[in-house]
N, C-alpha and C positions, 0 to 999 in steps of 0.2 A: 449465399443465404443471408449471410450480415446486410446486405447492398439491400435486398428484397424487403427482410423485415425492417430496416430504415425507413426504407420507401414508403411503403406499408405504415408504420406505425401502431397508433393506439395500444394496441396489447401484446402483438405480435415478435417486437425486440426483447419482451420479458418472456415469454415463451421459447424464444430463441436463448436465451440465454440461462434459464432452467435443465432446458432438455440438455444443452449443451454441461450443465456442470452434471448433471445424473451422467452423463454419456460419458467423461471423461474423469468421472467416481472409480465407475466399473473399468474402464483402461487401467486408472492406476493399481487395481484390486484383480488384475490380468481375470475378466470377466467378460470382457470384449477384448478386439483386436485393435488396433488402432484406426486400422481404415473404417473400421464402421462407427465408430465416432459419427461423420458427417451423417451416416442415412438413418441414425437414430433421431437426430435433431430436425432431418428434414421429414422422417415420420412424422415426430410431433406437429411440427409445424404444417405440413398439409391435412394435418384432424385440427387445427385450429379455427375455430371461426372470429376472425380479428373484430373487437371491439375497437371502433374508431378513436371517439371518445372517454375513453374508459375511468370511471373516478376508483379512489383506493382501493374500495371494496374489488373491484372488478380486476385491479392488477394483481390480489394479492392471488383471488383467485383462479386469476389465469398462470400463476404463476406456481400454485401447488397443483392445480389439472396438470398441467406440463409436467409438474417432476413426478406423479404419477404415473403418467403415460409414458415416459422414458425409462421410467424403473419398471414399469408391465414388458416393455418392446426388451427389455435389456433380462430380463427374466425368463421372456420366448429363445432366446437369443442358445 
């Protein structure tokens, strides 16, 4: 998933690495399990729609969307 949102870019590595710290919040909070770790971060990331070019505004954004949506996914959970 790291390799992808590299690739990717724009917004996409900050999204990745949001869902990933909500993801690995709730593991140390024994809230999830370990393995689901990765399919929470890969939820987020496949509801993402990567801004290419994204200026401040748009990372800080994609970056509190993100740890919303991995605290919603981790709440279903």
């Amino acid at each position: 998933m790291a390799r992808e949102a590299g690739e990717a870019g724009g917004t996409l590595p900050g999204v990745l690495n949001a869902a990933n710290e909500v993801a690995v919040e709730a593991f140390l909070q024994e809230r999830v399990s370990f393995s689901r770790i990765w399919g929470i971060v890969e939820e987020v990331m496949q509801g993402h729609r990567t801004e290419k070019s994204p200026n401040l505004h748009a990372i800080v954004a994609a970056d509190t969307w993100a740890r919303a949506e991995a605290k919603a996914i981790v709440n279903r959970t």
